[in-house]
N, C-alpha and C positions, 0 to 999 in steps of 0.2 A: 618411481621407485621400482626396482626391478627387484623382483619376487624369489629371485635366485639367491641375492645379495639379504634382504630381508632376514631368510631362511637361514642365511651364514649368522648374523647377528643373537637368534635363537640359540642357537648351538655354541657359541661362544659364551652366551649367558649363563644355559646351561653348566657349561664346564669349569663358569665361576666359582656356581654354588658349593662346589667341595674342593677348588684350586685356587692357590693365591695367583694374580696374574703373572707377577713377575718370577718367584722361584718354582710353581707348581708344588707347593708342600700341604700335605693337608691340613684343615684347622683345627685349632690346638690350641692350650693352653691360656693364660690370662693374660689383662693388659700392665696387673700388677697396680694402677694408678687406683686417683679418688674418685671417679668418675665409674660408676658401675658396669660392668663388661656382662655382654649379652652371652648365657651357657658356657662363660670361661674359654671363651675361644680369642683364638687374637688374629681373627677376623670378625668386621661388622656386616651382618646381613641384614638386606632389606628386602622384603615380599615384593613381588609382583602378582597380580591378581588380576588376567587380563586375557583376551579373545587373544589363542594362536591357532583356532582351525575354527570352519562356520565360516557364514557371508560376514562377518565383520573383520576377518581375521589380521586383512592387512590394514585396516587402521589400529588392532592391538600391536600387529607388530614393528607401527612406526613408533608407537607412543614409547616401547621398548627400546628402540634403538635410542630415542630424547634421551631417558634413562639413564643407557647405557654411555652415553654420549657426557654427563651429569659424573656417573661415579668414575669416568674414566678421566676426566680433568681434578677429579679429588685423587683418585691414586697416583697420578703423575706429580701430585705438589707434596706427595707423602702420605697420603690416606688422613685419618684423624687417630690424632696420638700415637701414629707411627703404625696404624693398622691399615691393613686392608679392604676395602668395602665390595663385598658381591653383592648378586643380585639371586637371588633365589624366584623364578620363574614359572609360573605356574599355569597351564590354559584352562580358565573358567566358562569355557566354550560359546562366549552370550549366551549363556543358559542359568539360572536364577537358582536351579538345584544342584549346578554344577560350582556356580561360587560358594553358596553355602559350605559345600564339600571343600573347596579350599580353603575356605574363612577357618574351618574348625583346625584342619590340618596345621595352618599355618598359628592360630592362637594359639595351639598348643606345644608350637616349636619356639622354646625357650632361646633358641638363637636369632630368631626370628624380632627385632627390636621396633618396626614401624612395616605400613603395607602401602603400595601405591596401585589402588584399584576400587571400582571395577571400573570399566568403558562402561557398558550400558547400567541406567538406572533401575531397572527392574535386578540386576548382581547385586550393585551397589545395596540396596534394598533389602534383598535377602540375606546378603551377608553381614550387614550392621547390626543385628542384634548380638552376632556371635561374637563379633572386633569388640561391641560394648559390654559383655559380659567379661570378657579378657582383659579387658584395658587395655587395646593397644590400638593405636592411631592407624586407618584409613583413609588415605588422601587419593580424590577420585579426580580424575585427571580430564573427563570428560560425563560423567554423569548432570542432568538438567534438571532431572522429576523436582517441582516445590516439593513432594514428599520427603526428600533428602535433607533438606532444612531441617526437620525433627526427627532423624534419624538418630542422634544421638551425639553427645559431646566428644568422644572420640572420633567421629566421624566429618570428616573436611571435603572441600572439592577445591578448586580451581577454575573451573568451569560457571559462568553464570546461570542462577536457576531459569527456569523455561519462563518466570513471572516475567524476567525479563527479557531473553532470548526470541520467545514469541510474540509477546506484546512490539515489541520492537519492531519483528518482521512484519507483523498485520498492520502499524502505526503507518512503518515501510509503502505499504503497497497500496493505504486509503491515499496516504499525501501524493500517491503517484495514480490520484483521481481514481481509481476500483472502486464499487458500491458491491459486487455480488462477489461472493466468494465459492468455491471448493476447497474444502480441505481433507489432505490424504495425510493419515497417520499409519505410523505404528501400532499394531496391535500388543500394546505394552505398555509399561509405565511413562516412559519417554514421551509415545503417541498419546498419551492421554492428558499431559501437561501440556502438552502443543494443542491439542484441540481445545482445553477447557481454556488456557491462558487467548490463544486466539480470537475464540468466541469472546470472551471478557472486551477487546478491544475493540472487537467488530460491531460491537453491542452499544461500545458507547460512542461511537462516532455514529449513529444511528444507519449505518450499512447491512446486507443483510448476507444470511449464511445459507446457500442453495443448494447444498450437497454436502457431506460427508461421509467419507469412504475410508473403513481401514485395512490395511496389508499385512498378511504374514511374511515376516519378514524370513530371508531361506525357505520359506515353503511355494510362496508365489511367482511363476512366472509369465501370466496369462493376465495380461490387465483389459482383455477388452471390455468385457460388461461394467470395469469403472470407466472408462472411455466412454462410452453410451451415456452412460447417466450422466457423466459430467457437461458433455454436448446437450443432451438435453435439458441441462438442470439450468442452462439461458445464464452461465459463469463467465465473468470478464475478466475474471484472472485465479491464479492455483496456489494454498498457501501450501507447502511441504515439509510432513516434519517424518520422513522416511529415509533411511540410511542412501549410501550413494549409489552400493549394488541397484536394489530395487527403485530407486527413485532415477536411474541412468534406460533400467530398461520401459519406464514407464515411459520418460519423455521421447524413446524412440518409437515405443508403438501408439504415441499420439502422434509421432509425426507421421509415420505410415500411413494413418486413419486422417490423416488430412486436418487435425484440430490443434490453432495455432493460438493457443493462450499466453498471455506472461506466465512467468512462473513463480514466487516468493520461497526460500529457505534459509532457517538456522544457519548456524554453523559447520553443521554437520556434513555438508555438501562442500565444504569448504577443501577440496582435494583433488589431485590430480585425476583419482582413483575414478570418482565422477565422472569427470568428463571425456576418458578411458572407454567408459559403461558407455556413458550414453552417445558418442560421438558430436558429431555436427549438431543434434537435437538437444544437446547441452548449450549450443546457445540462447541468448536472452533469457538464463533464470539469473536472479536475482539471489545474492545468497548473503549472510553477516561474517562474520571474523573478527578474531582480537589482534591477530597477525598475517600479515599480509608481508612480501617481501620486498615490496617495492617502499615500506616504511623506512625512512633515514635518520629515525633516532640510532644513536652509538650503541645502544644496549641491543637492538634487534641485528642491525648491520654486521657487528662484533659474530654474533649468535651464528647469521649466514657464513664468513665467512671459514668459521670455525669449524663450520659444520661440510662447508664446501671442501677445505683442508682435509678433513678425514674421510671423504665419500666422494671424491674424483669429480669436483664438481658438481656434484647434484646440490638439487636445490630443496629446500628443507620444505615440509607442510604445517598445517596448525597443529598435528598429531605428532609429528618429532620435536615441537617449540611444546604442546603439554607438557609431554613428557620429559623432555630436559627441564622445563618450571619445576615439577612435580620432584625431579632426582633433587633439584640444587636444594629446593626449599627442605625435604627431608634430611639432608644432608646437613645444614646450615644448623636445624633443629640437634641434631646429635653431637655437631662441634660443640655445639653451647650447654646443650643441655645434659649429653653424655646416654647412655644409650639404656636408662631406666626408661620405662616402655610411658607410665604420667608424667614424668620429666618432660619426656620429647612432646606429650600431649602439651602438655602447660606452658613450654615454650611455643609450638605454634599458635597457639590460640591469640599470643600476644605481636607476634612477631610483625615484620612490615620487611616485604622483599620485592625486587625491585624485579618484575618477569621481561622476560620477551612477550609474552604476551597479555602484558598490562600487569600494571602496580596492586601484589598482593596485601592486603590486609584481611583478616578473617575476622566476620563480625561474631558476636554471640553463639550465632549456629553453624558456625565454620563455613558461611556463603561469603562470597566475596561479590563485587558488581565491578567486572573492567569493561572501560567503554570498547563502543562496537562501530564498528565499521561495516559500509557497505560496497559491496563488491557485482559486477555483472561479467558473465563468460561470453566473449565476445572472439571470435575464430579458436576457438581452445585456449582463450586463455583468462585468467581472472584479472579484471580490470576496476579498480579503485573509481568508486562514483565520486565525483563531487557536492556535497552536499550544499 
């Protein structure tokens, strides 16, 4: 994904939030109908809450183009009820005090009918007690932390919690014969679901855990002293629950230092962006996914070529299939429900949509569980395991 092209994507979001796409007129006015209208406008807006600067930025700004890719197949069929849907975009910088600051901003923008955010769970986190003091629906398109499970009834994801994400991976990498582990996290909510859910798994297949080491994630880029310990700490393979920046340049300065481990990660590695970072040293890590493109169900296939159609061929990530999940499912919620802010809560809690990247249902706590898939990078590229 070319970061030039990304950066266009932005800016046309931008110039959504106060322009209809097709006449350019400002928003205005009611929908007149029975279905409640969000600040008497006749256009429907929907939050974005989401990294566009920092080391994550260009996975915020894939999961935005999904999105954007989601409301611009609703305005081409007519919008809903003959309205127009923006995106109101907002960069919550992965920074936990920076979403809070959008969460409030954006609760209290009465035009403002549903949010699709944050990316990291430490956002997500921060900013759900304010979405749940407001009533109004956050749907996080990538957040993991189990802490998000009791974040609050307004509060949704898409994304499978880390109970399962990680256990998954570490399950992953015992049946692929491993007994000693290293595990590098995040120093953050994400990192700490990945390390405790890890350990849970590693614990009971009676394997044992020889090192862990966490990362500041944008602040770190000197990993030798966790190279050391890891060589030393006698580890036959590395679980990884660090973004793909950081986790790209670690695998290159263990290749440098001569230390050739498997590697085990989430989904979160699950991007081009990765193997970008890390070069040639991104082969043989092991990583999970709910989308992958070499899948030939019709709903995924559909999604690729859809997505190839309006992006000159390029080829989509699990961060543009979020985010298109994340826009359609919001969208789906407000055809039905209409664009009362517990409305669209009360419809998604019940609802059942059919994703690119696996069949949503929201249970009780707004978690969903889509099965996962395993994947190794094998000459640059992501190759589908056999199970």
């Amino acid at each position: 994904m070319k970061l030039k092209k990304m950066l266009s994507v932005l800016l046309v979001s931008a110039v959504l939030v106060s322009m209809t796409a097709c006449g350019g007129e400002t928003e205005s006015s009611s929908d007149g109908g029975e279905k409640a209208s969000a600040g008497g406008s006749d256009t429907i807006t929907i939050g974005a809450s989401l990294p566009m600067t920092g080391s994550v930025a260009l996975n915020g700004e894939m999961i935005l183009e999904g999105i954007q890719m989601a409301v611009d197949e609703c305005n081409e069929a007519g919008g809903i009820d003959g309205k127009e849907v923006v995106i109101d975009a907002q960069d919550d910088q992965a920074e936990p005090n920076q979403a809070a600051s959008v969460a409030n901003m954006m609760s209290a923008d009465e035009k403002i009918v549903a949010i699709i955010g944050s990316l990291k769970s430490s956002c997500t986190l921060a900013a759900a007690p304010i979405y749940e003091e407001a009533g109004v629906v956050a749907l996080s398109p990538d957040s993991s932390s189990p802490e998000v499970t009791n974040a609050g009834e307004y509060i949704f994801r898409i994304k499978n919690s880390d109970v399962v994400l990680a256990q998954t991976m570490a399950k992953g990498a015992i049946s692929d014969g491993h007994t000693k582990f290293a595990i590098l996290y995040e120093n953050n909510d994400y990192g700490a679901g990945v390390l405790e859910q890890s350990q849970i798994a590693i614990e009971e297949a009676g394997c044992e855990i020889v090192c862990t080491e966490s990362i500041l994630t944008g602040e770190q880029t000197d990993f030798s002293s966790i190279i050391s310990k890891i060589r030393e700490s006698g580890a036959d393979a590395i679980l990884m629950g660090v973004d793909y920046n950081e986790s790209g340049l670690v695998m290159k300065q263990m290749k440098d230092a001569g230390l050739d481990l498997p590697r085990y990660a989430t989904d979160g590695l699950f991007t081009d962006a990765f193997i970008e970072v890390g070069g040639e040293a991104a082969d043989g890590t092991t990583v999970l996914t709910s989308f992958i493109t070499s899948d030939q169900s019709e709903n995924v296939q559909n999604f690729i070529k859809k997505y190839q159609e309006k992006y000159n061929g390029e080829m989509p990530s699990i961060f543009q299939a979020e985010g298109y999940d994340c826009g359609k499912i919001v969208i789906e919620a407000i055809e039905n429900a209409g664009t009362d802010r517990k409305a669209i809560r009360d419809y998604m809690a019940t609802m059942s949509y059919q994703g690119v990247t696996g069949d949503c249902t929201f249970d009780e706590n707004g978690d969903v569980n889509i099965p996962l898939k395993r994947c190794i990078v094998e000459e640059g590229e992501f190759v589908l395991l056999e199970e």
